[in-house]
N, C-alpha and C positions, 0 to 999 in steps of 0.2 A: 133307770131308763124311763121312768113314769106311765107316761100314757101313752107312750109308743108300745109297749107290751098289749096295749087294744088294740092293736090295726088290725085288720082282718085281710088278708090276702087269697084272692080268688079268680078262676080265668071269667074274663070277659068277652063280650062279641068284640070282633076288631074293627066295627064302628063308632060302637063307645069308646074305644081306646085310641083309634085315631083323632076323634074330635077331643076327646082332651090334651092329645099330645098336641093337637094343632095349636091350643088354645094355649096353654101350658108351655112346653117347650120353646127355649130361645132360637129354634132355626125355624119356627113356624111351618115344619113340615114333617111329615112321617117317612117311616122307610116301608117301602109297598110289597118287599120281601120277607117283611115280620110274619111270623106264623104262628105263636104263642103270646097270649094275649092278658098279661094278670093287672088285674082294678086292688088298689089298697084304698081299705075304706076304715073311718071312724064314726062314731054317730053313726052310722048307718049311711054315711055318703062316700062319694069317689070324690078319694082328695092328691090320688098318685098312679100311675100307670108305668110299668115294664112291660118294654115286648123283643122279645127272642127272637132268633131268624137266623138264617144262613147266612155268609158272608157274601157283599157282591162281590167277589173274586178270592173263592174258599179256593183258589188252586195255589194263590201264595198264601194262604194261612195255613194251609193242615199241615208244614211239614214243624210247624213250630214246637209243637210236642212231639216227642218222638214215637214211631209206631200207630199212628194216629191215623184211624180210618175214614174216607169220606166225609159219613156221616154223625161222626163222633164227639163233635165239639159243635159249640154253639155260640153265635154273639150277641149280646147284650145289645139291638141295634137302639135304643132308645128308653129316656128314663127321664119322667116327667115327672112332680110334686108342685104341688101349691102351696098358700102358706099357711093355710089350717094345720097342718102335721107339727106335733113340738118335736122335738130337737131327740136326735139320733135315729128316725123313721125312716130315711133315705137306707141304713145299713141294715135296720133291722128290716123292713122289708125285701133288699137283695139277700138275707140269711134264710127267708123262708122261701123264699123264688129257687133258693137253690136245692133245698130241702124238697119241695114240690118235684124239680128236674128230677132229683137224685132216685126219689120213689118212683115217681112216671115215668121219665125215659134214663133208664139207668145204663143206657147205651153210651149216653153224653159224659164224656171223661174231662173235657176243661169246659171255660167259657173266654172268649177273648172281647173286649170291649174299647172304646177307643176314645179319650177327652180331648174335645175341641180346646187349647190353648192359646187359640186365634181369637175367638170368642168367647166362651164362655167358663170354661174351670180345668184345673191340672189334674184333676181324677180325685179329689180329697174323698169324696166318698166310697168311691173304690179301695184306695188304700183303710180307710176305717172298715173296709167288708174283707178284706184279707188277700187282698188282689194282689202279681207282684208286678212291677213297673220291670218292661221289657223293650222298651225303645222311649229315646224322647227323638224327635227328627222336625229338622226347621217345615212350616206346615205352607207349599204355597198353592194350593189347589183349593181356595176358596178365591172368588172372582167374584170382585167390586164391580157390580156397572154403575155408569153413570145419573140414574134414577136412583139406585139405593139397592135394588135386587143383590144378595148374595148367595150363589151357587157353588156347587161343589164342580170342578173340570171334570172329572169323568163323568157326568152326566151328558154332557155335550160331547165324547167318545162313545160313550157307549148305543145310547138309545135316542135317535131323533122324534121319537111318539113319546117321548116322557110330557109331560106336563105345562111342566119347568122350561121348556127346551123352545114348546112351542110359542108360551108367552112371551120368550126374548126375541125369540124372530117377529113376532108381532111388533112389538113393544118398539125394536130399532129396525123395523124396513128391510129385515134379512133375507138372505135366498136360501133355502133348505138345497143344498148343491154340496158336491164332495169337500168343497172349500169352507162349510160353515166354520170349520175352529178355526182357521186363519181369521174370519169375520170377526168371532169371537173374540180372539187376542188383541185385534186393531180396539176393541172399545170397552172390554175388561182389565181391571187392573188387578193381580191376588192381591190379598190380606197378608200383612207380617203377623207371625206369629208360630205356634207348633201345634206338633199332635205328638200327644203318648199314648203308648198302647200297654193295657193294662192286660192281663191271665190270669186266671184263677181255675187252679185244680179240685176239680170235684175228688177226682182218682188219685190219691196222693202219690199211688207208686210210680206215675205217668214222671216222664224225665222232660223238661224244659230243654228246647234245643238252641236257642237262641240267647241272648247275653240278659242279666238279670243285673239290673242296675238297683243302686239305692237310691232312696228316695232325696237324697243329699245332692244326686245330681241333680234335679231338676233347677235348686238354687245356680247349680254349678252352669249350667246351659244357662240361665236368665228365661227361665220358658215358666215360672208361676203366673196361675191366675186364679182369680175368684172370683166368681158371678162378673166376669165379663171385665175385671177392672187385674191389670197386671202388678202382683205382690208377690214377695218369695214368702217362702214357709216360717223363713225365721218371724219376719213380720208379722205374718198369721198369729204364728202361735203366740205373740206380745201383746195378742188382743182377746184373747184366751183369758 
C-alpha cells in the first residue's frame, strides 16, 4: 500500500470541505445536507475529503436494510481526491471513515452511496472498499442545458430557493410559477447514462433487503465508466 498507509484522516469544518469538494470534485458542487465532515491529509496537507449525511429522500432508502431505523444508516453523499495521493488512498481512506463511524456513532448500521455512470465512474472504489453493488438503473435525471449547466431534476421538484435553481431562471428568462419544470423540460435535455447504488455494512448481521447484484453485471447492462470516459471492467482490468 506504500505511502497511502500515511494519510491521516480527521473531521474538518464544512468549509474547508466544501471548498475543496467544489474544487475537487467533477459535479463542481457539494450536497448542503452533509453533516460529517473528514480532510485526508499527507505532508501535512488536505489532498481528499469525505462528507456523510442523510439521504435527500431517506424514506425510500431506509427500508433497504432490513429493520433499519430512521437514523441508522448514513450516505456517503460525496468523495473528493486530488492527484497528490498515490494509489490505493481512495479505499484506504473510506476503511478509516468507517472505523471513525463505527467508534463515534455506533448507532449507524450501513452506509449507502451512489456512482454517477452518467459522468464520472461505476463505483470502482467502492467495490475495492467492500461495498456490495445493489442496483444498476438507466440514470435520466441529470439535465443538459443549453449553455452547458448540468443539474440533477430533483433539485427543480424539490426546492425553488436552492441555488442551482435560481441561476437557471436567471440564466434563461424563467418565471418562478407552478409551471417551472414544464419550463424546464422545454430547454433541458437528460444525460445518457446510469447510476449504481452501492451498501456497505458496518453491522454485518443487518440482512440486505433488496437484490445484490454482481459486479459482472455492470459489463452486462453496458453502464462501465472511469473518470468520465465509458469502458467495461474487462477493459480496465487489461490495463492493469
Amino acid at each position: 500500500m506504500g505511502r497511502a498507509k500515511e494519510i491521516i484522516v480527521k473531521v474538518i469544518p464544512r468549509k474547508i470541505a466544501n471548498d475543496f469538494v467544489k474544487k475537487h470534485h467533477y459535479s463542481g458542487k457539494v450536497v448542503p445536507y452533509s453533516t460529517l465532515h473528514l480532510g485526508c491529509f499527507l505532508d501535512g496537507k488536505l489532498h481528499g475529503v469525505m462528507q456523510y449525511g442523510h439521504s435527500m429522500v431517506k424514506k425510500n432508502i431506509v427500508g433497504f436494510v432490513e429493520g433499519t431505523g430512521w437514523n441508522e444508516f448514513i450516505e456517503l453523499n460525496r468523495l473528493a481526491f486530488d492527484n497528490y495521493l498515490p494509489k490505493y488512498s481512495e479505499s484506504r481512506c473510506i476503511a478509516i471513515s468507517i472505523k471513525l463511524i463505527k467508534k463515534n456513532a455506533p448507532h449507524i448500521k450501513w452506509i449507502v452511496s451512489f456512482a454517477d455512470g452518467t459522468q464520472c465512474g461505476d463505483g470502482t472504489i467502492y467495490r475495492a472498499s467492500g461495498f456490495i453493488l445493489t442496483n444498476i438503473k438507466v440514470n435520466k435525471t441529470m439535465l443538459l442545458f443549453p449553455k452547458g449547466e448540468i443539474i440533477a431534476d430533483i433539485v427543480f421538484r424539490n426546492d425553488y430557493k436552492d441555488p442551482q435553481v435560481k441561476k437557471i431562471v436567471k440564466n434563461y428568462n424563467l418565471t418562478f410559477t407552478k409551471n417551472l419544470w414544464s419550463q424546464i423540460k422545454e430547454i433541458a435535455k437528460p444525460l445518457s447514462g446510469y447510476q449504481l447504488r452501492y451498501i456497505y455494512l458496518i453491522d454485518k448481521s443487518c440482512k440486505i433487503t433488496v437484490p445484490i447484484l454482481p459486479f459482472s453485471e455492470i459489463d452486462k447492462q453496458g453502464a462501465g465508466m472511469y473518470k468520465g470516459k465509458k469502458i467495461t471492467l474487462a477493459e480496465r482490468n487489461m490495463r492493469i
